[in-house]
C-alpha positions in Angstrom: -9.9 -3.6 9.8 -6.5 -2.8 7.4 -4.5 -5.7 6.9 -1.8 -4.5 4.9 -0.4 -1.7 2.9 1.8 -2.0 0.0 3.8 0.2 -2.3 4.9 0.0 -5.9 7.3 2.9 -6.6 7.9 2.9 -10.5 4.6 1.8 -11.6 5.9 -1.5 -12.7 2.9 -3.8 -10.4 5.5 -4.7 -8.2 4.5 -3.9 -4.6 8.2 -3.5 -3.4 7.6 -2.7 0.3 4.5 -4.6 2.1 3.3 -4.0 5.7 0.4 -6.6 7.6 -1.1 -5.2 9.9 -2.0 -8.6 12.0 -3.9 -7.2 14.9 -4.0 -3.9 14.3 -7.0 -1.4 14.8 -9.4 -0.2 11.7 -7.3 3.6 11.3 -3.5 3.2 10.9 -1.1 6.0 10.5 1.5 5.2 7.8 5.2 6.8 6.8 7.1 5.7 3.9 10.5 7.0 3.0 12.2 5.8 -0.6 14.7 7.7 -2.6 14.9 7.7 -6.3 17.8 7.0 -8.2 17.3 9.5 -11.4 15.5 11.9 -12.5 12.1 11.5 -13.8 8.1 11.6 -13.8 7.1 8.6 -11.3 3.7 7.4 -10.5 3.6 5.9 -7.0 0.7 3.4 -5.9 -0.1 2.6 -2.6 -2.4 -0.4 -2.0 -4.2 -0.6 1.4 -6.4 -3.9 1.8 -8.9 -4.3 4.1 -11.1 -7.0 5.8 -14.4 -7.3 8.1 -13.5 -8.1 11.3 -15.8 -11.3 11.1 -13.7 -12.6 7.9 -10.5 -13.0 9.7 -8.6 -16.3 8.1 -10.5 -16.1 5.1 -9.8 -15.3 1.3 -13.2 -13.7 1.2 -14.6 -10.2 2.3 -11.0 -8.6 2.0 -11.0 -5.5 -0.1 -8.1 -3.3 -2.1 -8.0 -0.2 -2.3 -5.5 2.2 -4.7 -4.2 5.0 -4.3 -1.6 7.0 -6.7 0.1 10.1 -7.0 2.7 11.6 -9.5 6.2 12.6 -8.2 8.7 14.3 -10.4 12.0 14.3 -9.6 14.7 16.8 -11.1 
C-alpha cells in the first residue's frame, strides 16, 4: 500500500510538498504542479514510500522508493 509521496524540487533533501495516503488503495495516480523562479538545470526527486498492509502502525516493513528526473528551465 503507498503511504505517502514527497517532493524535493531543487535537490537540496528537503521534501517540500508531502502527501499521506492514509487509507488509500496500493496504485495512486499523482499530479504535481511547481513553478520555478529562474532559470536553470534542476534535479527533481520524488519519494513514494510504501508499507505491507499487515505493518500498518508500525516503523517497520515501510519502504522508500526514489525517483528523479532533470528539468531545465530557460
Amino acid at each position: 500500500m503507498v503511504v505517502s509521496a514527497e517532493w524535493d524540487y531543487d535537490g537540496s533533501g528537503t521534501y517540500a510538498d508531502v502527501e499521506d495516503f492514509t487509507h488509500g488503495p496500493s496504485v495512486q495516480r499523482l499530479m504535481r504542479m511547481h513553478t520555478f523562479d529562474e532559470p536553470g538545470t534542476w534535479f527533481v526527486t520524488m519519494r513514494a514510500e510504501s508499507r505491507r498492509a499487515d505493518a500498518a502502525g508500525s516503523p517497520f516493513g515501510k519502504a522508500a522508493n526514489l525517483a528523479r528526473v532533470r528539468v531545465v528551465v530557460t
